[in-house]
PyMOL commands that place a pseudoatom at each C-alpha (Angstrom):
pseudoatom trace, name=CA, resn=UNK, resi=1, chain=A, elem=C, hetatm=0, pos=[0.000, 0.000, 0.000]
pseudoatom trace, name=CA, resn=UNK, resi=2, chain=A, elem=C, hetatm=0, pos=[2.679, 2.670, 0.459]
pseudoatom trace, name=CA, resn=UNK, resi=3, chain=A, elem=C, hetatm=0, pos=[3.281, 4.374, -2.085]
pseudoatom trace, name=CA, resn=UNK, resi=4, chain=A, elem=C, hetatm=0, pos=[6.607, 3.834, -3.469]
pseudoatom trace, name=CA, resn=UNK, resi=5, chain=A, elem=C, hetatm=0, pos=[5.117, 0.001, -3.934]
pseudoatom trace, name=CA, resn=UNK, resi=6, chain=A, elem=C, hetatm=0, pos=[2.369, 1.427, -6.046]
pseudoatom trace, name=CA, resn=UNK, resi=7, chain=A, elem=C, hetatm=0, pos=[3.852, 0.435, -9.024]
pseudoatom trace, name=CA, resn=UNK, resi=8, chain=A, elem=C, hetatm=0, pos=[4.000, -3.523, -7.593]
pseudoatom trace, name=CA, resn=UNK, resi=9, chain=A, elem=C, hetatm=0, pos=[0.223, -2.918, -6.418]
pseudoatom trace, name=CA, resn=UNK, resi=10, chain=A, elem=C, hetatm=0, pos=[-0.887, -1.934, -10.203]
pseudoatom trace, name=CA, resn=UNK, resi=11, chain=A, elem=C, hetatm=0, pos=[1.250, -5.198, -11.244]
pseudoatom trace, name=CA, resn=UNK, resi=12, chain=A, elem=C, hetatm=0, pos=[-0.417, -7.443, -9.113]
pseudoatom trace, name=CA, resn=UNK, resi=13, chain=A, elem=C, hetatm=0, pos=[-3.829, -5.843, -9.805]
pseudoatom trace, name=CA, resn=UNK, resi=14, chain=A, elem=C, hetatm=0, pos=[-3.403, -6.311, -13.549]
pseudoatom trace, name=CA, resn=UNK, resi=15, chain=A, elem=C, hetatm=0, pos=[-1.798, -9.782, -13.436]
pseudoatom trace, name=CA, resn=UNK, resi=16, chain=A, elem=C, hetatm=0, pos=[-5.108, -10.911, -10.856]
pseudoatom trace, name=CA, resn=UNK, resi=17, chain=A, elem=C, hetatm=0, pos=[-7.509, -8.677, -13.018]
pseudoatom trace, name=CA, resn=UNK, resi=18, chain=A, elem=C, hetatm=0, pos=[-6.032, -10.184, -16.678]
pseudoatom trace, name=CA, resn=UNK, resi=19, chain=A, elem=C, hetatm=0, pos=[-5.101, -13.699, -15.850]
pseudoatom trace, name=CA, resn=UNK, resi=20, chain=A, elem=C, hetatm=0, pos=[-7.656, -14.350, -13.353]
pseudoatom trace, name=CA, resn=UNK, resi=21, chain=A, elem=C, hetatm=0, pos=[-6.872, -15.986, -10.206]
pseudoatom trace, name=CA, resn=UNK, resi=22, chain=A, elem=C, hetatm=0, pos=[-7.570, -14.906, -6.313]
pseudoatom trace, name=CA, resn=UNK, resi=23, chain=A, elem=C, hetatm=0, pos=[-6.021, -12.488, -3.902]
pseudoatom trace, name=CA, resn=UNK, resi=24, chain=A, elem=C, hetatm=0, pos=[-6.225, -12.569, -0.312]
pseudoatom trace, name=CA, resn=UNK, resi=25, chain=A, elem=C, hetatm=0, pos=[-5.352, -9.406, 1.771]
pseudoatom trace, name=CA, resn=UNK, resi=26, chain=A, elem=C, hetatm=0, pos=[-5.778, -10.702, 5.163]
pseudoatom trace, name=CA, resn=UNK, resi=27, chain=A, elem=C, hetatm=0, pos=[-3.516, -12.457, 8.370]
pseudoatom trace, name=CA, resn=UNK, resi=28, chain=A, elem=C, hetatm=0, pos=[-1.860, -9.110, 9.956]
pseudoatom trace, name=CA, resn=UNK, resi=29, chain=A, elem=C, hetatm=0, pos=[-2.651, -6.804, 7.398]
pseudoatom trace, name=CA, resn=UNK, resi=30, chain=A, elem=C, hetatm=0, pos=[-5.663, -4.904, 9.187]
pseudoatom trace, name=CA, resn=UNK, resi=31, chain=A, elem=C, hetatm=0, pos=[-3.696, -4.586, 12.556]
pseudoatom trace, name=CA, resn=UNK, resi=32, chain=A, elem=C, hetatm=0, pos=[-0.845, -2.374, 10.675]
pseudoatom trace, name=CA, resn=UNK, resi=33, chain=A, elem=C, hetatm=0, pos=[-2.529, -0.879, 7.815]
pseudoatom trace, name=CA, resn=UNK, resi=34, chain=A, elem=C, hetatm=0, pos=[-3.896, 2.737, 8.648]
pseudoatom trace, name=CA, resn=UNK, resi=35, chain=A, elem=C, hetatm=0, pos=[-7.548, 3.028, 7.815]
pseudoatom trace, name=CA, resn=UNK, resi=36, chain=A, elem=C, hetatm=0, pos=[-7.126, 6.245, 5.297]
pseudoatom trace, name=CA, resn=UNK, resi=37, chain=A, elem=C, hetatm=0, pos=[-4.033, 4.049, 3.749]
pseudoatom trace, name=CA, resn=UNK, resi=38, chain=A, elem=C, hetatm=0, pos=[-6.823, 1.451, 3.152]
pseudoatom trace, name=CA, resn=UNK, resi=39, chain=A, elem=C, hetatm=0, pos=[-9.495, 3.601, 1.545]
pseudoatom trace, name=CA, resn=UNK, resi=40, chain=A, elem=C, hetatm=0, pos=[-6.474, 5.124, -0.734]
pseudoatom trace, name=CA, resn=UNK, resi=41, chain=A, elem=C, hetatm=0, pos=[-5.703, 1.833, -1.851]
pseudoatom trace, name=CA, resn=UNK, resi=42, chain=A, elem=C, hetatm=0, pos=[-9.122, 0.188, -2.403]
pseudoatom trace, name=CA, resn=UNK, resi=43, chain=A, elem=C, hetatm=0, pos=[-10.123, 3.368, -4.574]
pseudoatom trace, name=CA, resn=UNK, resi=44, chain=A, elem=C, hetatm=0, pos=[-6.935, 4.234, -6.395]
pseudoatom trace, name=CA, resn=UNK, resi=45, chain=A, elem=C, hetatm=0, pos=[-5.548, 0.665, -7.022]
pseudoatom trace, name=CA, resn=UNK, resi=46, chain=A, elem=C, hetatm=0, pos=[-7.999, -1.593, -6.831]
pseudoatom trace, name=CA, resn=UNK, resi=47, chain=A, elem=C, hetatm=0, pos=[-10.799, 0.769, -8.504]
pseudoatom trace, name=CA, resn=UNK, resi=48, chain=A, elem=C, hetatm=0, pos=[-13.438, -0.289, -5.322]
pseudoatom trace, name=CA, resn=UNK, resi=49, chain=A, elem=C, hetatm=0, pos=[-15.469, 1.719, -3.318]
pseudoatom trace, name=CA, resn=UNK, resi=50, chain=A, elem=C, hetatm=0, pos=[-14.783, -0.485, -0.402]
pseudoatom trace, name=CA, resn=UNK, resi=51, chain=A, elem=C, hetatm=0, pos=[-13.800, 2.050, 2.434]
pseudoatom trace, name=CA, resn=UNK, resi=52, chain=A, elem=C, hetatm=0, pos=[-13.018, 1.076, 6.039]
pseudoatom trace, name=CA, resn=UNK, resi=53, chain=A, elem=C, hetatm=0, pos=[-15.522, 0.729, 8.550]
pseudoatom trace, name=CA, resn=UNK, resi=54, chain=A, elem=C, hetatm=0, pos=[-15.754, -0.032, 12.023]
pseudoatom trace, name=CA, resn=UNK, resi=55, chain=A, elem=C, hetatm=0, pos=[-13.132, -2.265, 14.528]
pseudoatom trace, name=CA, resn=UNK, resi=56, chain=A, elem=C, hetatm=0, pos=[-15.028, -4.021, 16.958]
pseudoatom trace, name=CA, resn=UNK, resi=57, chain=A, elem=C, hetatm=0, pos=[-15.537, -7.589, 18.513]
pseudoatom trace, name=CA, resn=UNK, resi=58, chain=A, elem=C, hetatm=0, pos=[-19.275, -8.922, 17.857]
pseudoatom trace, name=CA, resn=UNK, resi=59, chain=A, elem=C, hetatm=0, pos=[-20.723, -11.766, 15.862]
pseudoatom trace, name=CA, resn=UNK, resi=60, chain=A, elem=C, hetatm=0, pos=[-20.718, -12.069, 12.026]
pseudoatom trace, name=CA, resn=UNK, resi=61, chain=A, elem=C, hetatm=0, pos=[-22.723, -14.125, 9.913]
pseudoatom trace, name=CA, resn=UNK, resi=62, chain=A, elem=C, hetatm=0, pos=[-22.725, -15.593, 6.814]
pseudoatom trace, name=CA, resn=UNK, resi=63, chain=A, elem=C, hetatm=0, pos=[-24.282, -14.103, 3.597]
pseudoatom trace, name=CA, resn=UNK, resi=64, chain=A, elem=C, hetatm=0, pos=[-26.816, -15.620, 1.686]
pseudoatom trace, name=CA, resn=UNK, resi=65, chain=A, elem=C, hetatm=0, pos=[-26.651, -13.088, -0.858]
pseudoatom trace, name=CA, resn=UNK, resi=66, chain=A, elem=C, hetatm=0, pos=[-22.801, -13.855, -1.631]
pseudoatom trace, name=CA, resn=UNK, resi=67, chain=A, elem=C, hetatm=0, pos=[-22.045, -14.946, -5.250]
pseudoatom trace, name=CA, resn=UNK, resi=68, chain=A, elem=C, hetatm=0, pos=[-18.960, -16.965, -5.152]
pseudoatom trace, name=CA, resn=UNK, resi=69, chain=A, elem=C, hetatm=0, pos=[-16.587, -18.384, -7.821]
pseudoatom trace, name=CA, resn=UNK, resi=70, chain=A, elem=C, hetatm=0, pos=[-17.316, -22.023, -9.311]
pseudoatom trace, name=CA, resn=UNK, resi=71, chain=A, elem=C, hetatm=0, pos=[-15.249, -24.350, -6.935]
pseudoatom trace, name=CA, resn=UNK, resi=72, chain=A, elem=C, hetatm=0, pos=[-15.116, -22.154, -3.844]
pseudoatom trace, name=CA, resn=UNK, resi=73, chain=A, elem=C, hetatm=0, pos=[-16.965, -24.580, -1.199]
pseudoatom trace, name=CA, resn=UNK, resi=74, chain=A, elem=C, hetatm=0, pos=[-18.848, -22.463, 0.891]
pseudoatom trace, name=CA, resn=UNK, resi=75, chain=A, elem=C, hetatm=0, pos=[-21.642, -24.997, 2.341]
pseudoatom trace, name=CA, resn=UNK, resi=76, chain=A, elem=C, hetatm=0, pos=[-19.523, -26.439, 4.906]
pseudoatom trace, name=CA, resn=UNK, resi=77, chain=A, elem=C, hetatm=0, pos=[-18.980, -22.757, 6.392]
pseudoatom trace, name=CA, resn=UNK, resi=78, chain=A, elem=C, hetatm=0, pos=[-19.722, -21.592, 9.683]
pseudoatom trace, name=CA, resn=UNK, resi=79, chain=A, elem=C, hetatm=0, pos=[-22.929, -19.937, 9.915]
pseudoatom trace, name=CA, resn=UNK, resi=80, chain=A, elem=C, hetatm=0, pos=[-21.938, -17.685, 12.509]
pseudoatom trace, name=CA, resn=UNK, resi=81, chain=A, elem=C, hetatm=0, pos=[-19.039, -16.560, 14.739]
pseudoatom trace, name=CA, resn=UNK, resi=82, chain=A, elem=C, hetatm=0, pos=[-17.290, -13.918, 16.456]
pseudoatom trace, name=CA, resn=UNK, resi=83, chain=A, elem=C, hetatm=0, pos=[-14.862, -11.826, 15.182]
pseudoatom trace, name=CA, resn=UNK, resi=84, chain=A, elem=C, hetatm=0, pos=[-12.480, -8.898, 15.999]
pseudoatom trace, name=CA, resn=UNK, resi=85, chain=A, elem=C, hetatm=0, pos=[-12.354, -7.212, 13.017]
pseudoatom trace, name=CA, resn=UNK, resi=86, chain=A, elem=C, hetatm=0, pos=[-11.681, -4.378, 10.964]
pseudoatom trace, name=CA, resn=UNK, resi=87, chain=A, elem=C, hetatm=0, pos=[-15.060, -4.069, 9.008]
pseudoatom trace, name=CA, resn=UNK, resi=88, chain=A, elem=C, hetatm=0, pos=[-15.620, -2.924, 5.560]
pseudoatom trace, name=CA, resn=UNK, resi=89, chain=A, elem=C, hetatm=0, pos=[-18.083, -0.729, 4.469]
pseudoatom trace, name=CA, resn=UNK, resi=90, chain=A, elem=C, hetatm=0, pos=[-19.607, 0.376, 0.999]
pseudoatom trace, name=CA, resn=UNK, resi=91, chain=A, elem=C, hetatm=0, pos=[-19.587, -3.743, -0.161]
pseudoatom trace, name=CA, resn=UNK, resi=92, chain=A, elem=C, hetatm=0, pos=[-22.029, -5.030, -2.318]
pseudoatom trace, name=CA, resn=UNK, resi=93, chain=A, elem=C, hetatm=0, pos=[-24.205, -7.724, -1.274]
pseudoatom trace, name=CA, resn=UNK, resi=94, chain=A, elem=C, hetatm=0, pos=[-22.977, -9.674, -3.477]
pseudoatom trace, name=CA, resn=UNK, resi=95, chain=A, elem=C, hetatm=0, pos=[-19.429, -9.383, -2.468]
pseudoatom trace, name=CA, resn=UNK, resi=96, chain=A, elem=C, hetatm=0, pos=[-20.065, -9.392, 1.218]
pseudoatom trace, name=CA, resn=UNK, resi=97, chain=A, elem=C, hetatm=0, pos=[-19.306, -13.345, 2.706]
pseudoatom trace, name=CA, resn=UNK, resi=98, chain=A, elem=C, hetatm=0, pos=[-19.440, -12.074, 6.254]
pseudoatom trace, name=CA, resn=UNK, resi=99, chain=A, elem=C, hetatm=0, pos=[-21.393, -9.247, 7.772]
pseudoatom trace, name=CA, resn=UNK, resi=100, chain=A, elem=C, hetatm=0, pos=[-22.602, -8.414, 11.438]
pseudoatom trace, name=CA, resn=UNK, resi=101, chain=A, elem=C, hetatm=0, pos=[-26.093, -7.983, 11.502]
pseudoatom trace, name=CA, resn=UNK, resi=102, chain=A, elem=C, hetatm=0, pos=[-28.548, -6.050, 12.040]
pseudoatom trace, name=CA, resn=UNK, resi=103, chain=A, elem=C, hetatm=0, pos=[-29.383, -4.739, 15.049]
pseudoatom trace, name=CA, resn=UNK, resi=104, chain=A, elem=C, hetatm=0, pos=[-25.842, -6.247, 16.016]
pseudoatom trace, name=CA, resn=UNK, resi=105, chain=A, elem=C, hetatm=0, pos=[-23.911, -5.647, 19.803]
pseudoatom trace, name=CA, resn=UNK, resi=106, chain=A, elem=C, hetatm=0, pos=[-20.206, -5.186, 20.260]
pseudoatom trace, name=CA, resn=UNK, resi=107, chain=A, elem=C, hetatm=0, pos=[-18.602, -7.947, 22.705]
pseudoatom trace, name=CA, resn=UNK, resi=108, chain=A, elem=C, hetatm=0, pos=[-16.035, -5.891, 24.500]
pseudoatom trace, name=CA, resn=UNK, resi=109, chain=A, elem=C, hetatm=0, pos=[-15.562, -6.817, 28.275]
pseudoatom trace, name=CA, resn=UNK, resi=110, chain=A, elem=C, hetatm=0, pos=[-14.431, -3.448, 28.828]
pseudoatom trace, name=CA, resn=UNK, resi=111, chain=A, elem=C, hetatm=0, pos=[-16.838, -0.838, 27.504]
pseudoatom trace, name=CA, resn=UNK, resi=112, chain=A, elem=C, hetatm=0, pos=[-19.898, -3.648, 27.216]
pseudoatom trace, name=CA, resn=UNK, resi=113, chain=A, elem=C, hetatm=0, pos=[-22.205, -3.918, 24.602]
pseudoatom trace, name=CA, resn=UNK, resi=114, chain=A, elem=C, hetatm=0, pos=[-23.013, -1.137, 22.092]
pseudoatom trace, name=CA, resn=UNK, resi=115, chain=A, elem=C, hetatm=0, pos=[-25.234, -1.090, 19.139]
pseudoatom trace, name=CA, resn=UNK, resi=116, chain=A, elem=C, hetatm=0, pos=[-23.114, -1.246, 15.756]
pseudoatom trace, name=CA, resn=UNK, resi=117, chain=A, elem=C, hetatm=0, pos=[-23.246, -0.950, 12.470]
pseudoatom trace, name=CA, resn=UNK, resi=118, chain=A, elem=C, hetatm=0, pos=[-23.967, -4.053, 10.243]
pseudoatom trace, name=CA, resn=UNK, resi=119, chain=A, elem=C, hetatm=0, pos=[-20.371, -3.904, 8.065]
pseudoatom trace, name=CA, resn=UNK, resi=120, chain=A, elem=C, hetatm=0, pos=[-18.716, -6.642, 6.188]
pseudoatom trace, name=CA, resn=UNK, resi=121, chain=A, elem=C, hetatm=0, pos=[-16.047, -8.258, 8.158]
pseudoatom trace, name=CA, resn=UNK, resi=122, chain=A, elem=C, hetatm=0, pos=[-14.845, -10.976, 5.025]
pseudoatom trace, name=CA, resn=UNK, resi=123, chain=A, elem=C, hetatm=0, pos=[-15.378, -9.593, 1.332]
pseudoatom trace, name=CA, resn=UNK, resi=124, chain=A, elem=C, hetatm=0, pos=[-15.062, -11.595, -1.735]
pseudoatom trace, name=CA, resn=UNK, resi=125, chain=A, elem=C, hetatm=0, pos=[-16.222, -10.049, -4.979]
pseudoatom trace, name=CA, resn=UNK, resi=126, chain=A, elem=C, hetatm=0, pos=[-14.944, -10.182, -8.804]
pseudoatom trace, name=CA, resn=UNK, resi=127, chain=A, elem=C, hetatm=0, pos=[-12.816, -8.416, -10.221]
pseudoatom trace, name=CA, resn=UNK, resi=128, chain=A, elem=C, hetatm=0, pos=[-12.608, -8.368, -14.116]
pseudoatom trace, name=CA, resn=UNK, resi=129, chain=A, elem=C, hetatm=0, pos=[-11.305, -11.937, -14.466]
pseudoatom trace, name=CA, resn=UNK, resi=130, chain=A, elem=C, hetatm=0, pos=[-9.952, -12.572, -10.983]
pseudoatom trace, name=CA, resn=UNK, resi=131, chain=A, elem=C, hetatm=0, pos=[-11.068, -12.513, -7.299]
pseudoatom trace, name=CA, resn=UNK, resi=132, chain=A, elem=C, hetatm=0, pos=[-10.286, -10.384, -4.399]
pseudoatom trace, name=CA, resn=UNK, resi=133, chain=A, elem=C, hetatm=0, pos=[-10.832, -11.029, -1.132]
pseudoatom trace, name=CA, resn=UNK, resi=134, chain=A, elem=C, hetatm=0, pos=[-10.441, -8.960, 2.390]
pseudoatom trace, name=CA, resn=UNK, resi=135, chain=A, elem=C, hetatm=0, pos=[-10.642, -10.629, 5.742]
pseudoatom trace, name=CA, resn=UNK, resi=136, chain=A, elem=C, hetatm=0, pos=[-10.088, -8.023, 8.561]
pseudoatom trace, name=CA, resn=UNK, resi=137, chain=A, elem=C, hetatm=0, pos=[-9.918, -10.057, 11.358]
pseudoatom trace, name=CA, resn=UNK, resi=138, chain=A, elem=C, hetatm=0, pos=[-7.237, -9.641, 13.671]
pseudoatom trace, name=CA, resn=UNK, resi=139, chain=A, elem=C, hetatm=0, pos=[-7.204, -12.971, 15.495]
pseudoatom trace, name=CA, resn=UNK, resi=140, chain=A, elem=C, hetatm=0, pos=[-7.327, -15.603, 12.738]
pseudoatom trace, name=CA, resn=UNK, resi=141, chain=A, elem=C, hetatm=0, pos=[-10.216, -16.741, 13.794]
pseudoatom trace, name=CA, resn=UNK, resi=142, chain=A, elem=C, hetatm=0, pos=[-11.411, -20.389, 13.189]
pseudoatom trace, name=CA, resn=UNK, resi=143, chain=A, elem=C, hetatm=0, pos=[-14.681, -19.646, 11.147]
pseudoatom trace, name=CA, resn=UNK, resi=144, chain=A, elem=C, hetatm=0, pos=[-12.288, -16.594, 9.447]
pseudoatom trace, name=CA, resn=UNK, resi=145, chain=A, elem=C, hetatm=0, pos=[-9.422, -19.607, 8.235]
pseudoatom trace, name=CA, resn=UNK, resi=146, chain=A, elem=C, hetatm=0, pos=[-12.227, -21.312, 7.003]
pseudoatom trace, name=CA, resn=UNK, resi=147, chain=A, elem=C, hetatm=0, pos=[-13.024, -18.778, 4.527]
pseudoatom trace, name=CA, resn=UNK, resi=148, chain=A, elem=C, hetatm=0, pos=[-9.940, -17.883, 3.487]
pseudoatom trace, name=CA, resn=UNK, resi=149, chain=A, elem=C, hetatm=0, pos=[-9.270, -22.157, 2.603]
pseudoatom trace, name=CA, resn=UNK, resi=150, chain=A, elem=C, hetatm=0, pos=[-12.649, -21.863, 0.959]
pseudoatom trace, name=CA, resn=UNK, resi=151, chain=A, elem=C, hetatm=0, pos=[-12.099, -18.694, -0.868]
pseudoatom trace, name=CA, resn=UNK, resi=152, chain=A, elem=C, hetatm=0, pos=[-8.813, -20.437, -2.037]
pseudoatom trace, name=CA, resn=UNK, resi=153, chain=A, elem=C, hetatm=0, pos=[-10.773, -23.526, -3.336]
pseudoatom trace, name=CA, resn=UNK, resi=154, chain=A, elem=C, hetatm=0, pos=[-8.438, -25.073, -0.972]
pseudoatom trace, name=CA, resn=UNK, resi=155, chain=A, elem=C, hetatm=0, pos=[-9.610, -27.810, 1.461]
pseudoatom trace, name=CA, resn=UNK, resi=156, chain=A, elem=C, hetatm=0, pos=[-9.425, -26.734, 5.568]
for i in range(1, 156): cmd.bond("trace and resi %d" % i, "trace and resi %d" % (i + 1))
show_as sticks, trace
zoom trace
């Protein structure tokens, strides 16, 4: 994301958009990326509206309105967990795999529950020819590596 990689990031991008195939931007990324950094990126490299939302603990669930590549198995996914997350905003339906509901609580032992905003916490959309994906949890979650195997047509 910094920008004397931007040339590497517009490689990437075209190689992914051209040839096909998936990225992942996940693991450690949201715990050292800066949230402006992030919307920069998204819009200027990637071409997405996707902008950064909120970072909160609280249960996500899984997206019936997801349209996923042929081969990514997403049956056997959880149908709900909790995640600490840096959430997305601005996704698609379609390109949302994970979202916290409506109506949705934080889980933080320290400041208690709060109402939230229903964000994306796991995105997956198309992208000319390829895939991109964004997990924002920060504590590799179980339901979270699940995903990311499934998003990777990879067996967990």
């Amino acid at each position: 994301m910094k920008p004397e990689h931007r040339e590497l990031s517009l490689q990437v991008v075209e190689y992914m958009k051209s040839r096909g195939g998936t990225a992942v931007i996940g693991g450690c990324f949201s715990s050292f990326a800066q949230p402006n950094d992030i919307d920069r990126w998204f819009g200027e490299v990637w071409g997405l509206p996707w902008r950064t939302g909120q970072y909160h603990r609280t249960i996500v669930c899984l997206q019936y309105s997801h349209v996923s590549p042929e081969g990514a198995e997403t049956s056997s996914l959880l149908k709900s967990y909790s995640s600490k997350a840096l959430f997305l905003k601005n996704v698609s339906p379609s390109d949302s795999l994970y979202a916290s509901p409506v109506g949705a609580r934080s889980e933080s032992a320290v400041f208690g529950p709060i109402p939230i905003k229903a964000e994306t916490s796991i995105a997956f959309g198309k992208c000319s020819n390829g895939w991109l994906a964004y997990t924002g949890d920060v504590n590799n979650e179980e339901g979270t590596a699940a995903a990311v195997f499934a998003m990777m047509k990879l067996r967990n």
